[in-house]
ROROBA-744506 format. One line per field, with one value per residue (C-alpha): residue number from 1; x, y, z; residue in one letter. Coordinates in nm, 4 decimals. Layout:
<pagus>
k = (NUM, ...)
c1 = (X, ...)
c2 = (Y, ...)
c3 = (Z, ...)
r = (A, ...)
</pagus>
This chain:
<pagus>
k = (1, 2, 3, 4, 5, 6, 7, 8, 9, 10, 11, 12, 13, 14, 15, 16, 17, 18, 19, 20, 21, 22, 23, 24, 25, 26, 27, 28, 29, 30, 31, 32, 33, 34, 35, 36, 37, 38, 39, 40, 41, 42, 43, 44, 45, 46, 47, 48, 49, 50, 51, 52, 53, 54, 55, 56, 57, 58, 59, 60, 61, 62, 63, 64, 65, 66, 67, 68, 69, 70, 71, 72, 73, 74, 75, 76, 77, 78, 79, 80, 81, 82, 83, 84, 85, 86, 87, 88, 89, 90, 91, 92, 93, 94, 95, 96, 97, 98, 99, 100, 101, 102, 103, 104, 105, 106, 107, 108, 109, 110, 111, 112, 113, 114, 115, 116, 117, 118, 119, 120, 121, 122, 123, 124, 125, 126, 127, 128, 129, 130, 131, 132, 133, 134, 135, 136, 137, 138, 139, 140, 141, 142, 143, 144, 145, 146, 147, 148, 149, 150, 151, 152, 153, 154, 155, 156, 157, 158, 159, 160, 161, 162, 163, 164, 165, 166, 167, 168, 169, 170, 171, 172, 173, 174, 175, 176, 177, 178, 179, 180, 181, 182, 183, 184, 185, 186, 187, 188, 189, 190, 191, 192, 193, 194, 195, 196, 197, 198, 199, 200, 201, 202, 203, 204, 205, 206, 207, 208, 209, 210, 211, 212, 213, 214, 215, 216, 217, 218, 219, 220, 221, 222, 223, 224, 225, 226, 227, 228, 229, 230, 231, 232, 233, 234, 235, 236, 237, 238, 239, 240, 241, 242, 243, 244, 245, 246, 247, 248, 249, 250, 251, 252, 253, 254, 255, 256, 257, 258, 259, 260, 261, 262, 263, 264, 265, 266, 267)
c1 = (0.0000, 0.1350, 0.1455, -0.1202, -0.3555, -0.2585, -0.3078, -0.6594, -0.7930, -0.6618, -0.8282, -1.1492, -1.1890, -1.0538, -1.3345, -1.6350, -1.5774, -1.7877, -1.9921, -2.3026, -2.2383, -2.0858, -1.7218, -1.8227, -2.0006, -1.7009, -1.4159, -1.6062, -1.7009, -1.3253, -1.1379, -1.3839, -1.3563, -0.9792, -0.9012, -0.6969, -0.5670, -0.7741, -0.5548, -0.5363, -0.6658, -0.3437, -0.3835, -0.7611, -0.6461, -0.3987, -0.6598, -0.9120, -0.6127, -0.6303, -0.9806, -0.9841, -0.7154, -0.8645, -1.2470, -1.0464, -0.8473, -1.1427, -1.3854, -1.0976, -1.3715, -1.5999, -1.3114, -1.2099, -1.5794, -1.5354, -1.2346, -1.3593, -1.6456, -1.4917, -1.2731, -1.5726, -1.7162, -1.4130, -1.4323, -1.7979, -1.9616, -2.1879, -2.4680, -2.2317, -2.3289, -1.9340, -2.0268, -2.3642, -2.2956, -2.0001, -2.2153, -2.5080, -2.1891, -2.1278, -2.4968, -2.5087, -2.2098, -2.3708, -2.5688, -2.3546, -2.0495, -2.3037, -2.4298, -2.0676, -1.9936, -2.2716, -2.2423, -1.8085, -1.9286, -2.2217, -2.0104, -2.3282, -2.0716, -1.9389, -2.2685, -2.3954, -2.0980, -2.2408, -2.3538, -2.6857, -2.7085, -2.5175, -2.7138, -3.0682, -2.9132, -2.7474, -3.1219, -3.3104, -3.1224, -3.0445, -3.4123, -3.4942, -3.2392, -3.3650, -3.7370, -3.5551, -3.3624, -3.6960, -3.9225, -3.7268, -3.7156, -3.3922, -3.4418, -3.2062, -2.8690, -2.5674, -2.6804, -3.0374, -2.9012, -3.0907, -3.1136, -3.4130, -3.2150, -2.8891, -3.0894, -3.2431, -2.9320, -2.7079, -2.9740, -3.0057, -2.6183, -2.5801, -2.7899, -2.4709, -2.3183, -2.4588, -2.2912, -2.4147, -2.6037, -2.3481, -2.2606, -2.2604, -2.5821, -2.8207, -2.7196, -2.7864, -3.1202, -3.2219, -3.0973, -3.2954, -3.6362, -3.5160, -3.5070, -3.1724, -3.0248, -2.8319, -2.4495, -2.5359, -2.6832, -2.3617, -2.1237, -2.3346, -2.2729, -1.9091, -1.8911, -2.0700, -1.8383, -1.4878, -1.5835, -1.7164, -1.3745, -1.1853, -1.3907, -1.3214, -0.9765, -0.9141, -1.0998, -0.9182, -0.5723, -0.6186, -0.6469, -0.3324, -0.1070, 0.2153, 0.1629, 0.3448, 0.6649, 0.8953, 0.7421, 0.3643, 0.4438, 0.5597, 0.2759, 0.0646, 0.1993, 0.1447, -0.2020, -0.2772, -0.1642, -0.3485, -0.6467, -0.5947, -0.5807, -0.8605, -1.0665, -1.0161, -1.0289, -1.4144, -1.4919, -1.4054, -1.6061, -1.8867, -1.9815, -1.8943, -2.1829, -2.4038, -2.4114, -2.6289, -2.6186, -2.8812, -2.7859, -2.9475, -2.6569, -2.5119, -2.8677, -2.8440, -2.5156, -2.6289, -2.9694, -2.7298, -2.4662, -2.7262, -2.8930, -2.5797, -2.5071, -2.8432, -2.8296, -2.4864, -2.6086, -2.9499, -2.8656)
c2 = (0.0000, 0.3597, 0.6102, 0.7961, 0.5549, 0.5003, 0.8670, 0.8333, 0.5138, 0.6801, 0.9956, 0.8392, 0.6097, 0.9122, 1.1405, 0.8648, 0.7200, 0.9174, 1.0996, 0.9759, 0.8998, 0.5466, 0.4700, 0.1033, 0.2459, 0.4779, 0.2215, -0.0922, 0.2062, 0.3641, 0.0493, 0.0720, 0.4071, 0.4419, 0.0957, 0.0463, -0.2873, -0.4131, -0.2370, -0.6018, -0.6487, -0.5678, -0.1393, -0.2039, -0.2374, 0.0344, 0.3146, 0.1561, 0.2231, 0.5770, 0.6543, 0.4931, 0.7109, 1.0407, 0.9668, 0.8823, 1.2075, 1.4351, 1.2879, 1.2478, 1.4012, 1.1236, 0.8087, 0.9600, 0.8837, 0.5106, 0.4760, 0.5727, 0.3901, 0.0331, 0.1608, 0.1662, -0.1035, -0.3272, -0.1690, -0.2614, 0.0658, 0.0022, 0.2773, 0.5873, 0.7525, 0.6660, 0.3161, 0.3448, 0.4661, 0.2143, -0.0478, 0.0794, 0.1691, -0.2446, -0.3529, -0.1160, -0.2959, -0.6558, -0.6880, -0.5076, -0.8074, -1.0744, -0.9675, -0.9236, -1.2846, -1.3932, -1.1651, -1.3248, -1.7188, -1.6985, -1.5280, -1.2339, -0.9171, -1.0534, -1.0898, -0.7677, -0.5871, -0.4443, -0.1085, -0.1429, -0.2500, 0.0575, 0.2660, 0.1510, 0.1947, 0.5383, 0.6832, 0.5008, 0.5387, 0.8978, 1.0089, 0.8323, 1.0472, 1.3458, 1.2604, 1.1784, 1.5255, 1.6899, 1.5382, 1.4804, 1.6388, 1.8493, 1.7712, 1.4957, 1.4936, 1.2538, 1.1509, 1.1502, 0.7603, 0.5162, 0.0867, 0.1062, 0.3610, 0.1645, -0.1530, 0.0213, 0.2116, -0.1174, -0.3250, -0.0571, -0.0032, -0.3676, -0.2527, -0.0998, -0.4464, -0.4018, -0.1675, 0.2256, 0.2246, 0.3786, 0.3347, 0.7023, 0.7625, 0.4957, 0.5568, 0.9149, 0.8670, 0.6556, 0.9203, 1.1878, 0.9860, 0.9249, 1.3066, 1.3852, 1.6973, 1.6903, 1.7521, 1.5186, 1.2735, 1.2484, 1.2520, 0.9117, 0.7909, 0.8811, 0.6845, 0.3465, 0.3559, 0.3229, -0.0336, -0.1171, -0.0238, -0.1923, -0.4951, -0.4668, -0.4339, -0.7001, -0.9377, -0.7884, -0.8590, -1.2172, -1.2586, -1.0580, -1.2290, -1.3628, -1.0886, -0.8370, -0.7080, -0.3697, -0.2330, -0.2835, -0.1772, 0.1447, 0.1764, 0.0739, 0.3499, 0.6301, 0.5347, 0.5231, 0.8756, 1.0324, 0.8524, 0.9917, 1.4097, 1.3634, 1.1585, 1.4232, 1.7110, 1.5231, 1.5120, 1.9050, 2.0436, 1.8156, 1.8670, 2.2924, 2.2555, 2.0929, 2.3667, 2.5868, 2.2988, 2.0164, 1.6601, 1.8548, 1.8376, 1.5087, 1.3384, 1.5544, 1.4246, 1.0129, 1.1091, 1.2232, 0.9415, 0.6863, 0.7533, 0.7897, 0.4430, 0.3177, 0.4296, 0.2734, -0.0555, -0.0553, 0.1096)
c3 = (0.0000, -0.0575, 0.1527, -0.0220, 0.0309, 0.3424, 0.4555, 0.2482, 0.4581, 0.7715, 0.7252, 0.5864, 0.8724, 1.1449, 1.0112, 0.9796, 1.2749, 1.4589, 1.3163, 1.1784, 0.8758, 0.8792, 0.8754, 0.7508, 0.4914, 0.3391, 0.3874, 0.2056, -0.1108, -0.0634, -0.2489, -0.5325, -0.5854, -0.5863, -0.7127, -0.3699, -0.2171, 0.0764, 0.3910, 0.5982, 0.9366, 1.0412, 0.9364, 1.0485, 1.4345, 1.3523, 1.2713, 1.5499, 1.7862, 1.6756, 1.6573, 1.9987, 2.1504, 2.0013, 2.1649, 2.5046, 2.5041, 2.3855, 2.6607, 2.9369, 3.1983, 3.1599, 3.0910, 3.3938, 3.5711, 3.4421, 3.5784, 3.9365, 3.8729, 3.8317, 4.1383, 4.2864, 4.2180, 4.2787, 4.6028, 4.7092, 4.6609, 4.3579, 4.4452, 4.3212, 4.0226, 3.9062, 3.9581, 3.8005, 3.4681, 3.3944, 3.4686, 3.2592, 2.9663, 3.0129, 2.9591, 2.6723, 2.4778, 2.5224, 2.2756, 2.0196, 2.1091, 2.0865, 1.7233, 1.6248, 1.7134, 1.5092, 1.2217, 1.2359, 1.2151, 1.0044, 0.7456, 0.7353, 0.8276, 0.4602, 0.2681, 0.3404, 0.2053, -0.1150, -0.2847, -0.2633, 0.1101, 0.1523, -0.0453, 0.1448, 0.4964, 0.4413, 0.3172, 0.5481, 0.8634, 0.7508, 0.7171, 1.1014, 1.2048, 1.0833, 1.2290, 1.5576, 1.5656, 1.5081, 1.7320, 1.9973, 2.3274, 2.4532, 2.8670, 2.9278, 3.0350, 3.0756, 3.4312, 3.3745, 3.1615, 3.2709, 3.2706, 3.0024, 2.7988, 2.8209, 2.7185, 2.3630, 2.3030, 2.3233, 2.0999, 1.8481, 1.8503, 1.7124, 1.3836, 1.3303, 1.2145, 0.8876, 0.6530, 0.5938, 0.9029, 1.1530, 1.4750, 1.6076, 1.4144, 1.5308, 1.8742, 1.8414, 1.6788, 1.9810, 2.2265, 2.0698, 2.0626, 2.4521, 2.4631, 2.4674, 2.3935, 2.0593, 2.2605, 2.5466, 2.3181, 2.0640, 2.4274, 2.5733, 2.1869, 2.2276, 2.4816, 2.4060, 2.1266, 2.3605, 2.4639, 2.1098, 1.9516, 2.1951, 2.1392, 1.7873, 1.7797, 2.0209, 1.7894, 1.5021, 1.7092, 1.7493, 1.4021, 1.3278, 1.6017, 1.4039, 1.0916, 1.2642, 1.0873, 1.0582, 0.7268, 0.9200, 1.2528, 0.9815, 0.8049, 1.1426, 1.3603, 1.0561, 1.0191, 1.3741, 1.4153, 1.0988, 1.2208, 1.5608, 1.4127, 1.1958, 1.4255, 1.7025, 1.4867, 1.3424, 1.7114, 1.8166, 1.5100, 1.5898, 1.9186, 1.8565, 1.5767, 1.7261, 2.0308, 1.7484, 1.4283, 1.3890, 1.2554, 0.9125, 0.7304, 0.8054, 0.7077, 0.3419, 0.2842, 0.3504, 0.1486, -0.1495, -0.0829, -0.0536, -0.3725, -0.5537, -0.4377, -0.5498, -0.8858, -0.8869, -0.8075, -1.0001, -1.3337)
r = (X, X, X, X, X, X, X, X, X, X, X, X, X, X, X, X, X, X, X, X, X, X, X, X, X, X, X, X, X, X, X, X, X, X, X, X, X, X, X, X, X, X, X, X, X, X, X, X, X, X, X, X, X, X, X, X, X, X, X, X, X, X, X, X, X, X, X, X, X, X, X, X, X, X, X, X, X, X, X, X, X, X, X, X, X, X, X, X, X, X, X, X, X, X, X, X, X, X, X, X, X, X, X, X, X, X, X, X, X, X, X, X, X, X, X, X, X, X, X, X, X, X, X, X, X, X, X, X, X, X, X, X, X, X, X, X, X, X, X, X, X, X, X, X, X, X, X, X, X, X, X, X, X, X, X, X, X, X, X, X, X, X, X, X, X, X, X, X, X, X, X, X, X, X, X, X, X, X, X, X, X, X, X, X, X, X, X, X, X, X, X, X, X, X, X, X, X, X, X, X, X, X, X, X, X, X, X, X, X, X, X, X, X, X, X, X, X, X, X, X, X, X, X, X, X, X, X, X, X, X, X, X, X, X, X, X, X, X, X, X, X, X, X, X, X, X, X, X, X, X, X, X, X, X, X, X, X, X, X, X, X, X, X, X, X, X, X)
</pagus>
């Protein structure tokens, strides 16, 4: 791979990552655009790495609650609201794991990697988002998270599996229909992703164990830090817009995307 399209894949998958416009999506359409090599599983926990890092660093106030709150935990006090929201952050990833497994053995994660899947699941999901931002209330907070919201945040985050439907997006469109305001919303979405990546990229480790050489650890350690910038620099512009900015423009550009896609795929 060059380094061109290594900065390209990095930056792609930096910049989709979180925000809602599915970082699946672009990297399974990015090959067939620029007539690149598939990256290898190998570059694919080197970005997650990065993306991972950025989210961590950005939200550093609230890692730093889930820290204390396994501290707590592990120390017997389990009715602090520290303690509380890692535990609700674990029941949230459960069923996301779970569908991941399945999606891995049946050989599904593989099927649904096409154009037109893409295509259906970038309008579809975009449009829900829209008629979530709209209609949803603006009262809740961060701490106002509860069990039942946890529990439909985590089963809708697994929808994510399937291509074009993003991960930061389908979370976000359930925490506006909860009535979450639009910056406290995308923050809980931020961080249901942390345990998701790391999930991810542990599964995506195994399989790489004994690939490792110079020239990847290279290319590895490059595209973990351009996915780091641009995934931190997404982040920052996000959550500034969204302080006066609706998820508007981000459902306009999967509506236009999507049926780009479709007329790709159909005609």
């Amino acid at each position: 791979m060059s380094l061109f399209h290594l900065f390209v894949l990095a930056v792609v998958q930096g910049i989709t990552e979180f925000l809602p416009i599915s970082s699946s999506g672009h990297l399974i359409l990015l090959p067939m655009a620029l007539d690149m090599p598939d990256q290898g599983l190998a570059l694919d926990v080197a970005v997650h790495v990065g993306t991972l890092a950025a989210v961590m660093i950005f939200f550093r106030r609230e890692i730093a609650r889930l820290v204390a709150g396994a501290r707590d935990l592990a120390g017997g006090r389990v009715r602090t609201a520290d303690a509380r929201l890692f535990v609700l952050l674990a029941i949230a990833t459960v069923p996301v794991v779970l569908a991941g497994l399945v999606f891995k053995l049946t050989g599904l994660a593989d099927a649904m990697r096409s154009i037109a899947v893409i295509g259906w699941t970038m309008i579809l999901f975009g449009l829900l988002l829209y008629w979530a931002d709209q209609r949803g209330a603006t009262t809740r907070r961060l701490d106002d998270w509860s069990l039942r919201d946890a529990m439909v945040m985590g089963l809708l985050q697994a929808l994510a599996l399937v291509p074009g439907t993003s991960r930061s997006g389908i979370t976000i469109t359930a925490s506006r229909f909860l009535g979450f305001d639009r910056g406290e919303g995308a923050r809980i979405s931020m961080l249901m992703s942390v345990p998701t990546i790391i999930a991810s990229g542990l599964l995506l480790g195994i399989e790489t164990v004994g690939e490792a050489n110079w020239e990847t650890l290279r290319y590895g350690a490059i595209g973990a830090a351009l996915a780091f910038v641009s995934a931190y620099a997404a982040l920052a512009v996000m959550m500034r817009l969204l302080r006066s900015v609706s998820f508007t423009p981000y459902v306009i550009y999967r509506v236009v995307l999507g049926l780009i896609l479709l007329g790709i795929a159909y005609f």
